[in-house]
C-alpha positions as CSV (number, residue, x, y, z in Angstrom):
1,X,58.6,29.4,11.3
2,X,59.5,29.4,7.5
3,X,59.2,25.9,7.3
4,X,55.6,25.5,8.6
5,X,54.5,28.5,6.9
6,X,55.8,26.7,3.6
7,X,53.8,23.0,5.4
8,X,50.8,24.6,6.4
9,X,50.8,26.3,2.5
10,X,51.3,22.7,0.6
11,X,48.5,21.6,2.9
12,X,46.0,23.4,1.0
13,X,47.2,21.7,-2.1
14,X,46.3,18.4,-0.6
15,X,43.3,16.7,-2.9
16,X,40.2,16.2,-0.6
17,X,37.5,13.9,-1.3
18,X,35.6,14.5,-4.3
19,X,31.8,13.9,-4.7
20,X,31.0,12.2,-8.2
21,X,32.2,13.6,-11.6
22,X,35.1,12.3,-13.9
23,X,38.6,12.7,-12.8
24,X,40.2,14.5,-15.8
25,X,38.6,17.0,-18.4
26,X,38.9,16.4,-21.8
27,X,38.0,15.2,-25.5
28,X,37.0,12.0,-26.1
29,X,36.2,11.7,-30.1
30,X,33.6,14.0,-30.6
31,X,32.8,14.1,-26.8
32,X,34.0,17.0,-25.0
33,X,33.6,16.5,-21.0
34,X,33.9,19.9,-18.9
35,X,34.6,19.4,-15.5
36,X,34.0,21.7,-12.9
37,X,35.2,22.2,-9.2
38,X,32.6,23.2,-6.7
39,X,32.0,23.8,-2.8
40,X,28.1,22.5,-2.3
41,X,28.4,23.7,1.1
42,X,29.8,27.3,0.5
43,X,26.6,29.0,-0.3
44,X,27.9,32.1,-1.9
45,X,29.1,29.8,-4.5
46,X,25.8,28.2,-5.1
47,X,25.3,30.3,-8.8
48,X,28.7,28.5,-10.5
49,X,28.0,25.5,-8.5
50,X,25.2,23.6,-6.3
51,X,22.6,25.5,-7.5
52,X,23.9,26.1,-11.2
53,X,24.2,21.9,-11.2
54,X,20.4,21.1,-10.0
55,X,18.9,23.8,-12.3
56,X,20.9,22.4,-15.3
57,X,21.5,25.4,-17.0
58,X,24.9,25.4,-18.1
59,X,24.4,21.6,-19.7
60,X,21.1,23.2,-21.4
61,X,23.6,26.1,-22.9
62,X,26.1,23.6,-23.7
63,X,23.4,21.2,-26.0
64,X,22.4,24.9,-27.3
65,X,26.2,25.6,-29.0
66,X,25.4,22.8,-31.9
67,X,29.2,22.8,-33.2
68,X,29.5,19.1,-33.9
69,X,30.5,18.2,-30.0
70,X,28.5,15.9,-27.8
71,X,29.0,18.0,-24.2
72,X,29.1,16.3,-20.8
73,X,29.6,17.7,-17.5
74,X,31.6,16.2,-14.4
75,X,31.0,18.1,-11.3
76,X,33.4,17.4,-8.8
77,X,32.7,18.9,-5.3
78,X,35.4,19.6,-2.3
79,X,35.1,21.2,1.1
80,X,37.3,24.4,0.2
81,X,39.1,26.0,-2.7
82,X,42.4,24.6,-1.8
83,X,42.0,21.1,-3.8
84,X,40.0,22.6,-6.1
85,X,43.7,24.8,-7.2
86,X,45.6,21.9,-6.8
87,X,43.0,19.8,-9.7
88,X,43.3,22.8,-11.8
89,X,46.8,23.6,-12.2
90,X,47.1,19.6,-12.7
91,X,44.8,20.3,-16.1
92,X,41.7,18.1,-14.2
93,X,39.5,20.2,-13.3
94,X,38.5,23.8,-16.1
95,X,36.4,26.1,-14.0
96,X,36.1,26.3,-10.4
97,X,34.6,28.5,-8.0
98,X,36.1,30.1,-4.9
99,X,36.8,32.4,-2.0
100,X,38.9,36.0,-2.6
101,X,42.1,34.7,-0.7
102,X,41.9,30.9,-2.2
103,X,41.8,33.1,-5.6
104,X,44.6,34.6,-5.4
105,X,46.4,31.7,-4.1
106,X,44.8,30.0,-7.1
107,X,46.7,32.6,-9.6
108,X,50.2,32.6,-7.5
109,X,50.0,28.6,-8.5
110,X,48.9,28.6,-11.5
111,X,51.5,31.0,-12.5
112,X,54.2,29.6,-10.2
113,X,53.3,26.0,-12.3
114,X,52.8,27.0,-15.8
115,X,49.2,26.7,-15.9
116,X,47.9,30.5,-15.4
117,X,44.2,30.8,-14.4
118,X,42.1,33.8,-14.3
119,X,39.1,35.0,-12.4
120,X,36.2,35.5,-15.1
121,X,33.3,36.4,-12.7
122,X,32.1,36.6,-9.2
123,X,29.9,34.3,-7.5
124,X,28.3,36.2,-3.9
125,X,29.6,38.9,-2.4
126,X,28.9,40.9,0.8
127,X,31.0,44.9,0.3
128,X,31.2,45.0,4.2
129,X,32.8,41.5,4.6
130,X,29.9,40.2,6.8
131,X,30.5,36.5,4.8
132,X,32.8,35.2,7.3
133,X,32.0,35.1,11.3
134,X,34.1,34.8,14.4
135,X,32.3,32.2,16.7
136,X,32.7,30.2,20.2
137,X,30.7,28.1,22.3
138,X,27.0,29.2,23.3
139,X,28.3,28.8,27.1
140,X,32.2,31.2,26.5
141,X,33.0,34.2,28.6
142,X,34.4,35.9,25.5
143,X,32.6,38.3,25.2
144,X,35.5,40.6,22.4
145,X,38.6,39.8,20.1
146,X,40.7,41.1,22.7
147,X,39.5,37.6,25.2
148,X,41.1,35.6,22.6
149,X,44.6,36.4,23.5
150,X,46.3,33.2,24.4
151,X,43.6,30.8,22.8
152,X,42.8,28.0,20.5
153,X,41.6,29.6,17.4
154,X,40.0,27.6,14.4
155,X,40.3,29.1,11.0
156,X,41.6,26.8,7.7
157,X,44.9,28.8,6.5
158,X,44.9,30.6,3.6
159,X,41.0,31.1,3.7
160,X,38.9,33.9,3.3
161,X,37.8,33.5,7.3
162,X,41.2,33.4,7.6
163,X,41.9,36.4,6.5
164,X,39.3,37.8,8.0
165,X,40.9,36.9,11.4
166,X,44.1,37.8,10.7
167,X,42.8,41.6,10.0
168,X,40.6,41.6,13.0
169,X,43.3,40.1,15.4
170,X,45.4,43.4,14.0
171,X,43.4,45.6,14.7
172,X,42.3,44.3,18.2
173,X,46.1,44.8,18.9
174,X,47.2,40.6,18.7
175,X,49.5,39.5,16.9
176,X,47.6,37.2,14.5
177,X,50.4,34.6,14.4
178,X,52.0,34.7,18.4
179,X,49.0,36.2,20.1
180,X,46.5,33.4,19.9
181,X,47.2,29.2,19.1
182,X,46.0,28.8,15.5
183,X,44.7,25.7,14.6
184,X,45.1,24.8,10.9
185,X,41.3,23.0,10.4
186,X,39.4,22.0,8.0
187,X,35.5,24.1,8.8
188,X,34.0,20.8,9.9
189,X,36.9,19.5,11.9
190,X,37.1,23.3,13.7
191,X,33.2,23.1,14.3
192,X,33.9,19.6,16.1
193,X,36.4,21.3,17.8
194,X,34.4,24.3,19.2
195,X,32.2,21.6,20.4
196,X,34.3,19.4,22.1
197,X,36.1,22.6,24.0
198,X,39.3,21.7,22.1
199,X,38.9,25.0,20.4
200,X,38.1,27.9,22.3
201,X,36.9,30.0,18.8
202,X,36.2,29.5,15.2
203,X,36.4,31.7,12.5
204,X,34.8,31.1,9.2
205,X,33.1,31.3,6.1
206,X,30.0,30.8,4.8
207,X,27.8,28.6,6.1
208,X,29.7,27.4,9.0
209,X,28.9,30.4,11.2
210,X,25.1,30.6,10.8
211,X,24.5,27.1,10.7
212,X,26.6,26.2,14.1
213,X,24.6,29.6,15.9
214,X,21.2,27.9,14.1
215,X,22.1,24.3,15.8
216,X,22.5,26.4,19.1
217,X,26.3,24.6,19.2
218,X,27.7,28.7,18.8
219,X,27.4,32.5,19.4
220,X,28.5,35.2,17.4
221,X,32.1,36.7,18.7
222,X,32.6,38.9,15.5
223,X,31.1,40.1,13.1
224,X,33.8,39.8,9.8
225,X,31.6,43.7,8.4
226,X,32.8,45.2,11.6
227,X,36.3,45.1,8.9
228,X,33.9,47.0,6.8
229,X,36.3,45.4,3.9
230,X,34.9,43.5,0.4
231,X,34.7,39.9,1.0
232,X,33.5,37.8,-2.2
233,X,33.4,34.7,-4.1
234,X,34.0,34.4,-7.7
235,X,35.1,31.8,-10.6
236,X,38.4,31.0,-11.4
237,X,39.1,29.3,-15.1
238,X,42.2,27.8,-16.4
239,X,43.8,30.4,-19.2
240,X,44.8,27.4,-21.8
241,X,40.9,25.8,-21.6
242,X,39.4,29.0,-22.2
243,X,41.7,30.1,-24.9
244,X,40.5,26.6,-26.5
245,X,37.1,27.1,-25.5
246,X,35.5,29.9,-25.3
247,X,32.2,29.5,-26.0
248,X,32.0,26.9,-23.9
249,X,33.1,29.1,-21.3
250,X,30.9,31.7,-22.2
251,X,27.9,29.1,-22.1
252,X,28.8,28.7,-18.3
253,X,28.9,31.9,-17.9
254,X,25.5,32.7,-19.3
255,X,24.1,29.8,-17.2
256,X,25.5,31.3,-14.0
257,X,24.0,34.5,-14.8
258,X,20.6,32.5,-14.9
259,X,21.0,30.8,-12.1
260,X,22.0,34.3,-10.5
261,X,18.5,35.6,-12.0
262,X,16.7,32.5,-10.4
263,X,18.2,33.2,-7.3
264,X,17.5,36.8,-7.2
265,X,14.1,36.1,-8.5
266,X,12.9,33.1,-6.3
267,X,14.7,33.0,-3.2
268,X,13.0,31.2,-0.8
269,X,12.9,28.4,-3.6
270,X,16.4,28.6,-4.2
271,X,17.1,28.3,-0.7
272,X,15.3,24.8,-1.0
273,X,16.8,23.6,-4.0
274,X,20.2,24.3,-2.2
275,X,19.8,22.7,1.4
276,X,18.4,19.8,-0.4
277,X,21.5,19.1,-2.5
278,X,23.5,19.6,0.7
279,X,22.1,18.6,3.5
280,X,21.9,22.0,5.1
281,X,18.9,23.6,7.0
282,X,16.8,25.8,4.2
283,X,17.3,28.1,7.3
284,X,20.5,28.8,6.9
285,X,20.7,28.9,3.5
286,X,18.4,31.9,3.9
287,X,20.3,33.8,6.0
288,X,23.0,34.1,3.2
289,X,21.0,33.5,0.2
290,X,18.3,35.2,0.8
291,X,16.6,38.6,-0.4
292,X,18.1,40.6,1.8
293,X,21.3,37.9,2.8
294,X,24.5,38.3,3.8
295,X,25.5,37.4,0.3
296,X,25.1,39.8,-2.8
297,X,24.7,37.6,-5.9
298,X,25.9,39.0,-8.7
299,X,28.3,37.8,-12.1
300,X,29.8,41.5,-12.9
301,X,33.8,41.6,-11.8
302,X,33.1,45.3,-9.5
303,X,36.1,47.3,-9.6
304,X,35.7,47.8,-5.6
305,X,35.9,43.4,-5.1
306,X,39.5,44.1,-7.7
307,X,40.7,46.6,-4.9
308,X,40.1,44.7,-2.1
309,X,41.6,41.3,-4.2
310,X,45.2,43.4,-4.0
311,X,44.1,44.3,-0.6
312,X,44.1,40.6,0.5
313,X,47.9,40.0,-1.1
314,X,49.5,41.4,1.8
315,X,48.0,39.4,4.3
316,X,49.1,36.1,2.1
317,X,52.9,37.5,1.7
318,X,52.6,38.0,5.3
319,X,51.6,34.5,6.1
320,X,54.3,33.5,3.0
321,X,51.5,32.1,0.9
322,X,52.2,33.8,-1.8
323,X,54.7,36.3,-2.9
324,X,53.4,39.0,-5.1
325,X,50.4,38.2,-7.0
326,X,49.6,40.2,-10.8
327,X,46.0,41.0,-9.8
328,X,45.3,42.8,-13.1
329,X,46.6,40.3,-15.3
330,X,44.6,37.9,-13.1
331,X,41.5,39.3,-14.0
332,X,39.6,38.7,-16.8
333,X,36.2,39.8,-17.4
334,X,36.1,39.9,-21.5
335,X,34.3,36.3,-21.1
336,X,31.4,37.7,-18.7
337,X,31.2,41.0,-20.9
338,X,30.6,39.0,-24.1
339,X,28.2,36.1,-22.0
340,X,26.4,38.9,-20.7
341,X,26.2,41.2,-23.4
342,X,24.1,44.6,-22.7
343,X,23.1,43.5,-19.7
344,X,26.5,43.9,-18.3
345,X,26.7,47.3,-17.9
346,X,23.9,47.4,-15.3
347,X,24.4,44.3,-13.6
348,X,28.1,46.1,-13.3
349,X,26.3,49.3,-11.5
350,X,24.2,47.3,-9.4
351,X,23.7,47.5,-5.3
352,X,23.1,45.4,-3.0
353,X,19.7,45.6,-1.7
354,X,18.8,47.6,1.6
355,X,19.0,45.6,5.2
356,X,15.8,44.5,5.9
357,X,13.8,42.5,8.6
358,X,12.2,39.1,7.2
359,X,10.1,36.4,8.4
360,X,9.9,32.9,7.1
361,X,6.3,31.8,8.3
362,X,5.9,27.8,8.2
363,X,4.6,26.2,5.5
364,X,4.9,29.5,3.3
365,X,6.6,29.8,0.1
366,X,7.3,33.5,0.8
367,X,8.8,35.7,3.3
368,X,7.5,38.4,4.6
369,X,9.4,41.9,5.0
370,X,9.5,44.6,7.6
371,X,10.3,48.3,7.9
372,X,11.8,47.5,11.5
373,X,13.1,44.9,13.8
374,X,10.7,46.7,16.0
375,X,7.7,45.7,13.6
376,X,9.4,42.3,13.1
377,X,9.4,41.0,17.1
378,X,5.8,42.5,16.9
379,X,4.7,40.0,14.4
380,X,7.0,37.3,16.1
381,X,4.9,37.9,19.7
382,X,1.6,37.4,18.2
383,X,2.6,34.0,16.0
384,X,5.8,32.6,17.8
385,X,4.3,29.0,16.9
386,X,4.1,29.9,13.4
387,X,7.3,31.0,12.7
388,X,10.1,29.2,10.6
389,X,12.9,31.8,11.2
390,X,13.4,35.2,12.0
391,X,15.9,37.8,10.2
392,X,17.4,41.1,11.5
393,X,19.9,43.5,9.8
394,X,22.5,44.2,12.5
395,X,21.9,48.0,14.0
396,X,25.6,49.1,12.6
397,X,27.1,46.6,9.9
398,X,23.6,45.8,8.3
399,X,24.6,41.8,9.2
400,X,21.9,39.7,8.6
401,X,21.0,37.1,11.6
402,X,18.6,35.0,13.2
403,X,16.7,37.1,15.8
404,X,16.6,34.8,18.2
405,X,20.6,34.4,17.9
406,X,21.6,38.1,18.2
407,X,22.3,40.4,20.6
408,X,19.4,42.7,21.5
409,X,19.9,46.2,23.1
410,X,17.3,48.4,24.7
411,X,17.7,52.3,24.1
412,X,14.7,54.1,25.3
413,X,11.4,52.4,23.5
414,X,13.7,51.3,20.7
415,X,15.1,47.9,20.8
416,X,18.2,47.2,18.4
417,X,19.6,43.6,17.0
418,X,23.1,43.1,17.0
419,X,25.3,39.8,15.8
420,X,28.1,40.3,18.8
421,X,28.4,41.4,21.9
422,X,31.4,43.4,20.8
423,X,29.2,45.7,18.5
424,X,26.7,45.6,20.7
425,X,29.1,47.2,23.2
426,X,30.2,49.8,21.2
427,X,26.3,51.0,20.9
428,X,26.1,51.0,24.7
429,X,29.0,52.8,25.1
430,X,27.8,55.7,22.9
431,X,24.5,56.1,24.3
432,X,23.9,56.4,27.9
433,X,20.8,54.3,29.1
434,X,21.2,51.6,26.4
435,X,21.3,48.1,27.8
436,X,21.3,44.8,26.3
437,X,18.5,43.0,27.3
438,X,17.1,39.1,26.4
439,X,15.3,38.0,23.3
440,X,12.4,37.4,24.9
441,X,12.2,40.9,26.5
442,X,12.8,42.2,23.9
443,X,9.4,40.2,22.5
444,X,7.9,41.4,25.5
445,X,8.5,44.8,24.6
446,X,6.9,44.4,21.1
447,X,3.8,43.4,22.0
């Protein structure tokens, strides 16, 4: 058991393909090149990363420094955090962006190899930990964690999702690593997976969940709130590049927090901008990036995404990932605090915005917002050919989803969204009457 743990954790070393972007980092004459590690496809990263790169920010804040350098920037983009750790501690890649478990497996190696790396701000977050998703097959009978007992589960070790299932396994009473047949996967290898029937589940991050429900190809098992624990992104830089550059650091950082603004600011535009650089529906993109997303974007280092970061080292010592990991000494925010200047302070205070209904009519460039889901399916009946996608908050976690996707429970005239059947469940259960009832009833009912 020692001996895979210690396989399955040089695994995640393993370089995967990169997309464009030069190899190494470093000076050439007066020409400094920056390289940065990315995840197009993980959304919540999309401010230090796919988003950050098609806005051109942080190469506009870079030509601004006028020191005497020529600046270029080699974006290199992977599938998950793992090779982006393994580039970084080699000295290719400077700054790199990340999941809260590949983080802090990101510090243990730096430190374990000599080149320490520190987390200098966060990307998306989501305080409930609704960004990752248990899934299986539109057609499965399970209907709760406890079905999984005894099956093929998805999940890419040492990942946030993973994580995620680890905790939830726990507290559904399975033993996370004899109770169920883990299967060490890459997301789009355990999405083919769920789809061929090799794979009876698959838990993930972001966008893997929402885009597989989306293609109708899966159904929500568990929602990753229902943990009601922090789950976040943030970016990781290597200690000896920033000691050497720090304003160019700093000019990332400042970029990020624009691209952050833009985000914030112009959402469904954003939402564009990203599925076009990867391929992904706008859709989707939405439902994490969004106004009122699963995802929170937001630079500041909150002290309550810290706690939950030495929360997660456990679960990595228990899966012998990591020994002990020097959270505080990991952390360093002076960089955004400088970057962001007064504005840090408030950004630092900051909420996440209330759960909200939305509607994403075709052809507009805005999304409309409702008090209720109840107003929401009532807008839905009366223009169902109209509609680009549909948003509800789930009843208990706040979960964003697609409305035609989730769960829908009838309790007296109200009708209630849920993401699983397992929350949706619990609801019933506490109030006599309720029923879950079809998507299309529930329509019916609204009009």
């Amino acid at each position: 058991m020692k001996n895979k743990a210690l396989l399955a954790a040089s695994l995640l070393l393993l370089p995967l393909t990169a997309c464009g972007g030069n190899a190494a980092a470093g000076d050439d004459g007066s020409t400094v090149t920056v390289t940065v590690g990315y995840q197009s496809k993980t959304i919540n990263t999309v401010t230090a990363g796919t988003l950050l790169r098609s806005l051109g920010y942080f190469e506009k804040q870079l030509n601004a420094l006028h020191d005497g350098h020529t600046y270029k920037v080699a974006w290199q983009d992977y599938a998950t955090g793992a090779p982006i750790t393994a580039q970084m501690t080699a000295g290719k890649i400077d700054i790199g962006s990340m999941g809260d478990f590949p983080l802090l497996i990101n510090a243990a190696r730096g430190k374990q190899l000599g080149s320490p790396t520190h987390l200098v701000s966060v990307t998306g977050y989501n305080l409930r930990g609704g960004l990752n998703t248990i899934v299986t097959a539109p057609g499965s009978k399970l209907t709760s964690l406890k079905d999984l007992k005894g099956k093929k589960v998805s999940t890419s070790i040492g990942s946030a999702a993973d994580g995620t299932l680890v905790r939830a396994l726990q507290r559904a009473g399975i033993d996370p690593e004899k109770g169920i047949e883990k299967l060490n996967q890459q997301p789009a290898v355990g999405a083919s997976a769920l789809t061929a029937g090799s794979a009876d589940a698959l838990s993930q991050f972001v966008a893997w969940p929402g885009l597989l429900a989306y293609q109708g190809k899966a159904k929500a098992l568990y929602d990753g709130a229902q943990l009601d624990l922090p789950t976040f992104h943030g970016v990781t830089a290597r200690e000896d590049f920033a000691k050497k550059r720090p304003a160019v650091l700093e000019a990332f950082l400042k970029a990020q927090a624009e691209a952050t603004d833009y985000l914030n600011d112009h959402p469904v535009d954003a939402a564009e901008k990203v599925a076009k650089a990867t391929g992904l529906p706008a859709e989707v993109v939405y439902l994490y990036n969004g106004a009122h997303g699963i995802s929170t974007f937001d630079p500041a280092v909150k002290p309550q995404l810290v706690s939950a970061l030495k929360d997660d080292v456990s679960v990595l010592k228990a899966a012998k990932l990591t020994g002990d990991v020097d959270v505080d000494s990991f952390v360093d925010d002076q960089y955004v605090k400088k970057a962001l200047g007064s504005s840090y302070a408030k950004r630092l205070a900051s909420a996440p915005p209330p759960a909200a209904s939305e509607v994403w009519p075709k052809g507009a460039t805005r999304t409309q917002t409702f008090k209720t889901p109840a107003e929401l399916l009532g807008y839905v009946a009366k223009h169902r050919d109209g509609i680009r996608a549909a948003y509800v908050p789930d009843t208990t976690t706040g979960t964003l989803w697609f409305a035609d996707k989730a769960v829908w429970v009838a309790d007296g005239d109200q009708v209630l969204p849920f993401v699983a059947p397992e929350t949706a469940q619990a609801y019933i259960t506490a109030h006599g009457g309720a029923r879950v009832i079809t998507y299309d009833d529930a329509l019916g009912r609204a009009a």
